[in-house]
C-alpha positions in Angstrom: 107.0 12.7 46.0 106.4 13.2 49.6 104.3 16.6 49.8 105.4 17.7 46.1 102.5 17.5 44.3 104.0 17.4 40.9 103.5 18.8 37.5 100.1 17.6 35.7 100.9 16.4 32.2 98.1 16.5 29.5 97.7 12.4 28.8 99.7 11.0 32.0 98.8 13.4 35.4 101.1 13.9 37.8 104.3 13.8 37.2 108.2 15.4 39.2 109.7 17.3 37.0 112.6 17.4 39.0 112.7 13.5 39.1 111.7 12.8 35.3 111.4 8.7 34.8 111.5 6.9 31.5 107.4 6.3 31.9 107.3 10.4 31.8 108.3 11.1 28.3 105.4 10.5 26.8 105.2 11.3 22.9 101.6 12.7 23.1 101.9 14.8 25.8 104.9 16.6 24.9 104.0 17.3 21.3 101.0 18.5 23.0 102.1 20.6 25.3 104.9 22.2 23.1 102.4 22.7 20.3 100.9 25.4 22.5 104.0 27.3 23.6 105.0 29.8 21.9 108.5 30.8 20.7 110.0 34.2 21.5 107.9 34.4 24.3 104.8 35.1 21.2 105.7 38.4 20.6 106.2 36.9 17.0 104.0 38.3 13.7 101.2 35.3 14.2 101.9 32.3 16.9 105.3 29.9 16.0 105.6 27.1 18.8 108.1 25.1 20.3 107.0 22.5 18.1 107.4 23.7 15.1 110.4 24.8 15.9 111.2 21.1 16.5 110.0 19.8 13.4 111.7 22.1 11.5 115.1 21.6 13.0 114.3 17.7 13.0 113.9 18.1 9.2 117.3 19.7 8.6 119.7 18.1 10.7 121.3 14.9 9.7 120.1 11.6 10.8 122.5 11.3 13.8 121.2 14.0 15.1 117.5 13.6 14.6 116.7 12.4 18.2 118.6 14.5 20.2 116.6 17.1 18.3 113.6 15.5 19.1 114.5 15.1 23.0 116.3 18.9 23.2 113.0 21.3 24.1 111.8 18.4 25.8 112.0 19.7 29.5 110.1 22.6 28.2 106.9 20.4 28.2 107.4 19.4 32.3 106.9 23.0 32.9 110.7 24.6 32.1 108.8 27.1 29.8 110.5 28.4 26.6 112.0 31.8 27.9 113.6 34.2 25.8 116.9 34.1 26.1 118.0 37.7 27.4 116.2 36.5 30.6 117.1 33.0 30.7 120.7 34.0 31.1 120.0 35.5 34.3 118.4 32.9 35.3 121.8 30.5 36.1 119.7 28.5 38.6 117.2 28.0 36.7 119.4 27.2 33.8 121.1 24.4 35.9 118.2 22.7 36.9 116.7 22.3 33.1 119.8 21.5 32.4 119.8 18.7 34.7 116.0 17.3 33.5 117.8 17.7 30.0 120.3 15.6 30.2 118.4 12.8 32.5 115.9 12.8 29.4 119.1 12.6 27.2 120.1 9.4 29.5 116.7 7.8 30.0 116.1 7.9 26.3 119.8 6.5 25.3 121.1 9.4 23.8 124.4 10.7 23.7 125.0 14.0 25.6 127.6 14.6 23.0 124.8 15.1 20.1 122.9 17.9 22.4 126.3 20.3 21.6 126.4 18.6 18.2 122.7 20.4 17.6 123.6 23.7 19.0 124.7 25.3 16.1 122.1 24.2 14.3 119.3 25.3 17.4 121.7 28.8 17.1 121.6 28.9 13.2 117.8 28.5 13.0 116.7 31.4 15.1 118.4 33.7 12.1 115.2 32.2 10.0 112.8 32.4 12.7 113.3 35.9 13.4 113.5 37.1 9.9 110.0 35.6 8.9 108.9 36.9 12.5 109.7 40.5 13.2 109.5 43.5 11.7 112.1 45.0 13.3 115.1 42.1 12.5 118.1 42.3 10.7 119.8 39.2 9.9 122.7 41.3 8.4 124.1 42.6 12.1 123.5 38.6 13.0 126.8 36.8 13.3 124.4 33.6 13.1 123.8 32.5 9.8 120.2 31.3 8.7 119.9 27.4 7.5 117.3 28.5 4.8 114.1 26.6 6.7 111.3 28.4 6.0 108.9 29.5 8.7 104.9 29.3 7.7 102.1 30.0 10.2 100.9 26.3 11.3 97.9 26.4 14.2 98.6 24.4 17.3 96.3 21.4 15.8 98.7 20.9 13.4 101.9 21.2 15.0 101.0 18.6 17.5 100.1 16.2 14.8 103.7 16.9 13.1 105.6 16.6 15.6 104.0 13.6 16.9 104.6 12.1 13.7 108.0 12.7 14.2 108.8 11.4 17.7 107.1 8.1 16.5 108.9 7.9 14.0 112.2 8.7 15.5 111.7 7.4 19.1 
């Protein structure tokens, strides 16, 4: 790491996030860490995390796709921060270099790159849900997206972390 001094993880300490090893991706710390940030970037009607998010989506895809679900918000948790999207795409360098941790998670973890466009739709789809149970001000009727039908409940970060590392046990 030369003088980087890294990125401290909740269970594990330091950590690169620009040089993410197998050892890294550490079940605990991720559901932890994405249990307390917040979607939309928490301008939402009561706090929705990352995790949740996850869950949700892990409980609607189909079984192939289960794990790269699991993995796909993973960078977030190594300090990529979930960022709305109006400003992440003017962010392309940015973009590129989550990107890049993406997929060397996706490659560490022996997970077809294929399956993180397989979810996209799906990760696309759900944000039709999200924002109808979490703004006043949405219509899902000028949304070209169309909402899977998951339905989004207020869960405190407690319990989000304990879902979704329920999940990544089970599925990693």
């Amino acid at each position: 790491m030369s003088n980087f001094m890294g990125f401290r993880l909740f269970k594990l300490g330091r950590i690169d996030p620009f040089n993410i090893r197998r050892e890294d991706i550490d079940i605990e710390s991720i559901s932890h860490s994405l249990a307390q940030l917040n979607r939309y970037g928490g301008h939402c009607r009561f706090p929705y995390s990352v995790a949740q998010h996850t869950c949700l989506l892990i409980d609607y895809v189909p079984q192939q796709l289960k794990r790269a679900v699991a993995l796909h918000d993973a960078p977030e948790s190594f300090g990529f921060v979930d960022l709305p999207r109006p400003v992440k795409v003017r962010m392309p360098d940015y973009n590129k270099i989550e990107g890049s941790t993406l997929e060397r998670i996706f490659e560490l973890m022996d997970e077809p790159i294929e399956n993180l466009f397989a979810i996209k739709p799906y990760d696309d789809n759900i944000c039709v849900d999200e924002m109808t149970a979490l703004f006043d001000t949405y219509d899902p009727s000028t949304d070209a997206r169309r909402a899977l039908g998951v339905t989004i409940e207020y869960w405190d970060w407690t319990r989000a972390k304990e879902e979704l590392m329920t999940r990544l046990e089970a599925i990693l």
